[in-house]
Structures are given as C-alpha cells and as structure tokens.
DRENTORKOL-3810 file (N, C-alpha, C; in nm, 4 decimals):
REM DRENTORKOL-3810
@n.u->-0.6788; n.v->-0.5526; n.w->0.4921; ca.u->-0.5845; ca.v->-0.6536; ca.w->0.4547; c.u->-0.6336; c.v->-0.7276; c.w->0.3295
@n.u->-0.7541; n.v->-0.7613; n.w->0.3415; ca.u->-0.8340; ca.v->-0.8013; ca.w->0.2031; c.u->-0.8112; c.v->-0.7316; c.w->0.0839
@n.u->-0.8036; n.v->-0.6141; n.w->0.0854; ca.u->-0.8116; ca.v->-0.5205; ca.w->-0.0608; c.u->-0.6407; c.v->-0.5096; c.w->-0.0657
@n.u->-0.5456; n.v->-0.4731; n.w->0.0171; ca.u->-0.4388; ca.v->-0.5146; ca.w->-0.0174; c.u->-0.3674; c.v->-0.6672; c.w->-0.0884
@n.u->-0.4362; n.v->-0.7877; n.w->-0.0309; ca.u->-0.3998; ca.v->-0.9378; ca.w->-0.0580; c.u->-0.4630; c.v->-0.9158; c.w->-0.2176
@n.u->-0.5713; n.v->-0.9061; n.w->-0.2314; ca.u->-0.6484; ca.v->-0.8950; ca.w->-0.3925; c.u->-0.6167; c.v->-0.8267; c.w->-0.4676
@n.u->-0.5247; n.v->-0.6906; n.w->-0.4424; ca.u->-0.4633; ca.v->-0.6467; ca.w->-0.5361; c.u->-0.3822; c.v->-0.6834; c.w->-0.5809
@n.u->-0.3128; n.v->-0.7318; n.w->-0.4834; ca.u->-0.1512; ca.v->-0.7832; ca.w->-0.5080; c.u->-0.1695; c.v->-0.9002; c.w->-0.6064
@n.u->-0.2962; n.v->-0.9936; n.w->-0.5595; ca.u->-0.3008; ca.v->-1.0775; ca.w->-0.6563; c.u->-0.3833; c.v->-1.0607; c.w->-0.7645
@n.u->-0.3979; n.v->-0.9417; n.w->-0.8063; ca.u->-0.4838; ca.v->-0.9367; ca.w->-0.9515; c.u->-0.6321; c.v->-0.9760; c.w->-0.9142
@n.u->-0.6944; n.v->-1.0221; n.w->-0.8097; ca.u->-0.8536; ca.v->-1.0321; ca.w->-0.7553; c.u->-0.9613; c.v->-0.9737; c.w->-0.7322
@n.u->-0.8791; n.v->-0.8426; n.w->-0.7289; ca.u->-0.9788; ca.v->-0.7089; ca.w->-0.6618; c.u->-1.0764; c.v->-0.7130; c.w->-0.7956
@n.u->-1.1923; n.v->-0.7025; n.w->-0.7019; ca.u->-1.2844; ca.v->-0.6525; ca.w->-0.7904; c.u->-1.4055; c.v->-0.5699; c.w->-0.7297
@n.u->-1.3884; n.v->-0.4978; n.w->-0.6220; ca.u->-1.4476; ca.v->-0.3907; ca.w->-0.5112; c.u->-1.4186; c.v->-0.2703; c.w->-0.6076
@n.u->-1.5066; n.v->-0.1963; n.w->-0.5427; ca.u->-1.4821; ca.v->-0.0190; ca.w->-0.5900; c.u->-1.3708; c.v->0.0448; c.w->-0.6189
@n.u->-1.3630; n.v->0.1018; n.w->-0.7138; ca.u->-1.2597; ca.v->0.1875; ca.w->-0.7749; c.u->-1.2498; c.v->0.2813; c.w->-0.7114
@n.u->-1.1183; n.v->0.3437; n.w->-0.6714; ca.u->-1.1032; ca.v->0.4222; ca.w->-0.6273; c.u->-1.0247; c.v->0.5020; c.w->-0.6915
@n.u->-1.0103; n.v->0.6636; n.w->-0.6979; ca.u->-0.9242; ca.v->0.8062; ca.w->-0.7098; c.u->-0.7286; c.v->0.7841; c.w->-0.6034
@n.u->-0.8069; n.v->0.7454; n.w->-0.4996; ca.u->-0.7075; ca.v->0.7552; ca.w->-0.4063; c.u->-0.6819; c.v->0.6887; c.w->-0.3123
@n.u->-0.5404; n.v->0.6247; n.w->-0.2916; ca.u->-0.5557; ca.v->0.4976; ca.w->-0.1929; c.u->-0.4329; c.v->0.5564; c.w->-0.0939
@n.u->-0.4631; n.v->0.5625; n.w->0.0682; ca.u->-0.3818; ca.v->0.6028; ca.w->0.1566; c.u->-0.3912; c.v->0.4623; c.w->0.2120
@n.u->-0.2323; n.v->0.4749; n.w->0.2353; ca.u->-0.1737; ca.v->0.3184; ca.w->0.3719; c.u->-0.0437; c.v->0.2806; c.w->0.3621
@n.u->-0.0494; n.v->0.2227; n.w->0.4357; ca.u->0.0973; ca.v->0.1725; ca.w->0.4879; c.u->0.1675; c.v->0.0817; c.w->0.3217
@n.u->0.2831; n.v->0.0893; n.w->0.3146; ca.u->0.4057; ca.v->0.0638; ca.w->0.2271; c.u->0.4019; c.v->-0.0233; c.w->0.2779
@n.u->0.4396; n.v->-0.1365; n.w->0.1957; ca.u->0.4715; ca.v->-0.3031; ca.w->0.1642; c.u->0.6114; c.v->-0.2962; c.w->0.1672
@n.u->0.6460; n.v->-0.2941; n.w->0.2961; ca.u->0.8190; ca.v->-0.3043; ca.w->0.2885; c.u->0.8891; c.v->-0.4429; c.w->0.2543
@n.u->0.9794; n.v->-0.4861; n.w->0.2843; ca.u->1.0521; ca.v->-0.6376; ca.w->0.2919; c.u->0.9559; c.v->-0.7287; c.w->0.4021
@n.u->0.9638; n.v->-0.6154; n.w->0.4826; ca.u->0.9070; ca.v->-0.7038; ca.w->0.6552; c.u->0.7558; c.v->-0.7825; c.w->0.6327
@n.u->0.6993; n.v->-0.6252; n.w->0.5282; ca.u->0.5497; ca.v->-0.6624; ca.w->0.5471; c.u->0.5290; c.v->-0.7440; c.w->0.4357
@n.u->0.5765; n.v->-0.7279; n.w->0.2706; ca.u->0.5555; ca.v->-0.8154; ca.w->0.1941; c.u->0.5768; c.v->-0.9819; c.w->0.2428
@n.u->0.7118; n.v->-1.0064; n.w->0.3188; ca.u->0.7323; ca.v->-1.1333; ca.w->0.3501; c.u->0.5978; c.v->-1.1989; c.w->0.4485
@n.u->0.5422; n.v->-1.1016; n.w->0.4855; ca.u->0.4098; ca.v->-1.1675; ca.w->0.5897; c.u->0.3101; c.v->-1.1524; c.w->0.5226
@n.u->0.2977; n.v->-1.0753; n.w->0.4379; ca.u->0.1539; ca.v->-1.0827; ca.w->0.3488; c.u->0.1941; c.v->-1.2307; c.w->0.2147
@n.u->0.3072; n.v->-1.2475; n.w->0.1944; ca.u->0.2839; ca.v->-1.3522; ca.w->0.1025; c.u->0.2762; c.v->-1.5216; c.w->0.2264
@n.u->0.3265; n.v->-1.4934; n.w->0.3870; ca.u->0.2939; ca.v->-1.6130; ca.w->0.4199; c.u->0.1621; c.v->-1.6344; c.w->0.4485
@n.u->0.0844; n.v->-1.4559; n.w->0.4557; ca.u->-0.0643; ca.v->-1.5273; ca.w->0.4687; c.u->-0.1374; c.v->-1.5492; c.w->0.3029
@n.u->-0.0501; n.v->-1.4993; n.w->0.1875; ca.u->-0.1540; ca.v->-1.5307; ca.w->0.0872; c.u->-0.1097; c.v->-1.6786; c.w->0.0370
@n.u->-0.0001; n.v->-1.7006; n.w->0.0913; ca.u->0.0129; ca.v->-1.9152; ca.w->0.1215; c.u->-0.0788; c.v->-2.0042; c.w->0.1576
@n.u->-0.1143; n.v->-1.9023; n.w->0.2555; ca.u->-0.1665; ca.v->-2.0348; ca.w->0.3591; c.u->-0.1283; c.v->-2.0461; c.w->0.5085
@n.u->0.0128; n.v->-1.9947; n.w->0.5165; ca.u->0.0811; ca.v->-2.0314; ca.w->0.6151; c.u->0.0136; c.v->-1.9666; c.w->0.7544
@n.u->0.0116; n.v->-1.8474; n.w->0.7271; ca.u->-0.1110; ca.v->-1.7793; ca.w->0.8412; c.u->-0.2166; c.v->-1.7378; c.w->0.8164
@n.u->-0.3141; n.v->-1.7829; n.w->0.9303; ca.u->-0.4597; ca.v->-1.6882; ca.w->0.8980; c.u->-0.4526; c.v->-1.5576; c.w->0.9035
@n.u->-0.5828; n.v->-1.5168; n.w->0.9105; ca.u->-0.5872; ca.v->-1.3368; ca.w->0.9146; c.u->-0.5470; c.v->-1.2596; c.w->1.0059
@n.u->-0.5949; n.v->-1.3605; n.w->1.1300; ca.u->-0.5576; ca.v->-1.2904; ca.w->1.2471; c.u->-0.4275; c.v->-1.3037; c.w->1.2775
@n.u->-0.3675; n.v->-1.4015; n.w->1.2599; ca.u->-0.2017; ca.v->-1.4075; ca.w->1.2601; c.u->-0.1611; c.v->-1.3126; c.w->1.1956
@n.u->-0.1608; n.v->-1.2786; n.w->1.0709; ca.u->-0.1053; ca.v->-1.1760; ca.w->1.0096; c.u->-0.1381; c.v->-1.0642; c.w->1.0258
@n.u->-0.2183; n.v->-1.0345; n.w->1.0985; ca.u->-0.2743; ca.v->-0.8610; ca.w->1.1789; c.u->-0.1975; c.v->-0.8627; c.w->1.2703
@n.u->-0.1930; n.v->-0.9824; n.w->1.3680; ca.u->-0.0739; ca.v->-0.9939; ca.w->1.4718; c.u->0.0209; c.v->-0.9057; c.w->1.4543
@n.u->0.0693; n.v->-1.0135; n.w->1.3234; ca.u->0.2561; ca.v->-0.9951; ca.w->1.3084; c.u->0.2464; c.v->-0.8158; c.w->1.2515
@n.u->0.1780; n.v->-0.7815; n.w->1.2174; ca.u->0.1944; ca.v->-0.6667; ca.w->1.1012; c.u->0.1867; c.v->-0.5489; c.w->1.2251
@n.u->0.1276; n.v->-0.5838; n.w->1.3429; ca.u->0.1199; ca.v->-0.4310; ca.w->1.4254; c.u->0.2418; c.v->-0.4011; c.w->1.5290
@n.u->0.2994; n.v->-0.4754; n.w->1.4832; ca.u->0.4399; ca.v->-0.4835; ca.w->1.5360; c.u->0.5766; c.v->-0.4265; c.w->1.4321
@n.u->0.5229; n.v->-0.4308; n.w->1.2964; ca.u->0.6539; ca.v->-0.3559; ca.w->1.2233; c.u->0.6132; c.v->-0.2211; c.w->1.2231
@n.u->0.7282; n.v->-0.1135; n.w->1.1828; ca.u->0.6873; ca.v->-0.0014; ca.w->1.1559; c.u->0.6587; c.v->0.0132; c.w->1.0590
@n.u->0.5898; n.v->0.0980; n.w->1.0265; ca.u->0.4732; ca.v->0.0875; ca.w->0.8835; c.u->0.5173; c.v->0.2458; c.w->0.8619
@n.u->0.5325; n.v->0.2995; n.w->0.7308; ca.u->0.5489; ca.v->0.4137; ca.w->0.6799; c.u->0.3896; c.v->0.4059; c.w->0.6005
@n.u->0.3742; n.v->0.5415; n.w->0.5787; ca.u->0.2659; ca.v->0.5607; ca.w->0.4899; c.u->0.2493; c.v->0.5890; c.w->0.3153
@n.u->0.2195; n.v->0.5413; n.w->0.2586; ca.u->0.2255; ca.v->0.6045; ca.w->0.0851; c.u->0.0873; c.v->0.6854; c.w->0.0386
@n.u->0.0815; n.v->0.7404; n.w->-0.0371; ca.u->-0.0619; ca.v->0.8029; ca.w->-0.1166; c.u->-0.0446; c.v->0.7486; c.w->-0.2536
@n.u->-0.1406; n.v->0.7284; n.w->-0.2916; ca.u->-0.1353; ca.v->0.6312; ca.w->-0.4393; c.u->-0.2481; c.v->0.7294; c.w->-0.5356
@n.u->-0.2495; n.v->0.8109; n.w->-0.6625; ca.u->-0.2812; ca.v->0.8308; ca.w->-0.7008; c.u->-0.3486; c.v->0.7196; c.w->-0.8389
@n.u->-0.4122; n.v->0.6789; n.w->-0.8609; ca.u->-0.4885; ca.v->0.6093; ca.w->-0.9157; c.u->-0.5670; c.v->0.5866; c.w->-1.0655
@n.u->-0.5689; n.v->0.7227; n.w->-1.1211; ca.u->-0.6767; ca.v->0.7643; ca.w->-1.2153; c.u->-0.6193; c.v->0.9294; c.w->-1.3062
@n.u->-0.6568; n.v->0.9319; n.w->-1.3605; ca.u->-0.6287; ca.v->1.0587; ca.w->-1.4410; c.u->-0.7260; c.v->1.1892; c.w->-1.3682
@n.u->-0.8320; n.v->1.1452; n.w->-1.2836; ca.u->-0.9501; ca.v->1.2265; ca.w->-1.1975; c.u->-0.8542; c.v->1.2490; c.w->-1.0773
@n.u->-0.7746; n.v->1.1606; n.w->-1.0234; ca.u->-0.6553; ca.v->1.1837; ca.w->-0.9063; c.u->-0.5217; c.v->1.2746; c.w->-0.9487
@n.u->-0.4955; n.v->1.2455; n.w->-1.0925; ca.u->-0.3574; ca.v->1.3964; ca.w->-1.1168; c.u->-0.4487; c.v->1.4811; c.w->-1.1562
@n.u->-0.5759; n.v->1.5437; n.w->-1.2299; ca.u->-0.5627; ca.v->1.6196; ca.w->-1.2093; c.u->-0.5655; c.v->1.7312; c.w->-1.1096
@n.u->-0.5551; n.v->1.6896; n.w->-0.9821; ca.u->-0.5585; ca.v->1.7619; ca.w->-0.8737; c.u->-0.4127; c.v->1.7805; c.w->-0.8637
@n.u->-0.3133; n.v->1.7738; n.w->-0.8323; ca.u->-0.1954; ca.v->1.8066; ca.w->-0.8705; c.u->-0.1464; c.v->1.9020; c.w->-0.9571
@n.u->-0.0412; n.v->1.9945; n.w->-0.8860; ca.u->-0.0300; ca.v->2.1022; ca.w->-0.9443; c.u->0.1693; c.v->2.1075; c.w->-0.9073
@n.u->0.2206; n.v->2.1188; n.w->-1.0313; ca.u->0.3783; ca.v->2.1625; ca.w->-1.0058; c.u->0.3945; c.v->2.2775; c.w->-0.9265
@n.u->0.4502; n.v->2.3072; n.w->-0.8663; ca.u->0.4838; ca.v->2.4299; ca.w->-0.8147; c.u->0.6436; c.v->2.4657; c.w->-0.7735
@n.u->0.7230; n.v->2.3605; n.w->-0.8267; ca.u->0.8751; ca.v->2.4226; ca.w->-0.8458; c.u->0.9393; c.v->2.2720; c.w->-0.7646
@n.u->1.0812; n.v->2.2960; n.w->-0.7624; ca.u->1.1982; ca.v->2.1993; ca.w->-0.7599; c.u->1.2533; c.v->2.2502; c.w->-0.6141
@n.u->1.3226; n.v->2.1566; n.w->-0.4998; ca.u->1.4314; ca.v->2.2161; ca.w->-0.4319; c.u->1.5563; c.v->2.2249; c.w->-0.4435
@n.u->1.5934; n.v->2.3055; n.w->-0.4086; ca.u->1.7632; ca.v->2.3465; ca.w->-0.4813; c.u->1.8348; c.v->2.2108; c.w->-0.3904
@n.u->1.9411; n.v->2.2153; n.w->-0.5372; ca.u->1.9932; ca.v->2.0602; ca.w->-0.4889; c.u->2.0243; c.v->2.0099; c.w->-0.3497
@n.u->2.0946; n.v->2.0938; n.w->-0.3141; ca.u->2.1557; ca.v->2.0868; ca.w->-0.1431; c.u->2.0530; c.v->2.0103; c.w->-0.0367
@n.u->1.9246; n.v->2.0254; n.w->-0.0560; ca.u->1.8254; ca.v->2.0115; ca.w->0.0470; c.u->1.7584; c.v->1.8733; c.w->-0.0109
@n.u->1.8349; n.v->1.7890; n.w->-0.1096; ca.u->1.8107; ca.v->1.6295; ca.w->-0.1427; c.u->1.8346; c.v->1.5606; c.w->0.0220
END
C-alpha cells in the first residue's frame, strides 16, 4: 500500500523496478486510497476497506529492459473484440 500511496504521490523513492504486478486503481479503490492519503483513514482501515472490493489485476511494464521482452506476434480478427 506504501509503494502504491508514493507513487501516486510523486514520493517513491525505493527500488526501481522492470515490472510491477497488482491490482488496478479502480473508482472504488482510488476513492479509498485518496481518503487514506488525507488523513481520513489509517492503514489498517484502508486494508480493511480494500479486501472487500474486487480487485482486477494489471502488469505494468516500466523501462525499455521490460519491452524488450515483448514480442508482436499478430492481431485478432475483428469479430473476437
């Protein structure tokens, strides 16, 4: 929750990373991560509230050392959007 709050606010200053796996900052979760970067809740409140939404996952590529692992390998035909 720390390295998420410090990014968001421009703070981070921990290890660089290639690649960042975790949960998406939806409506639900941004609105609870900005009442704990208020003030309004502590940490543990906001671990509370947060294991209760559904959380999707993202992969965050990071660095030019993170695409180049990435490789095109073609398009799906429109139908299957």
């Amino acid at each position: 929750m720390d390295f998420v709050s410090d990014n968001r606010s421009g703070n981070y200053k921990g290890e660089v990373f290639d690649f960042i796996f975790g949960p998406v900052a939806n409506d639900d979760v941004y609105t609870t991560f900005t009442l704990y970067t208020a003030g309004v809740l502590s940490k543990e409140q906001t671990l509370e509230a947060l294991k209760i939404k559904k959380l999707y996952n993202q992969l965050v590529l990071t660095s030019e050392k993170a695409l180049s692992y990435l490789k095109f390998i073609g398009t799906l035909p429109e139908e299957e959007f």
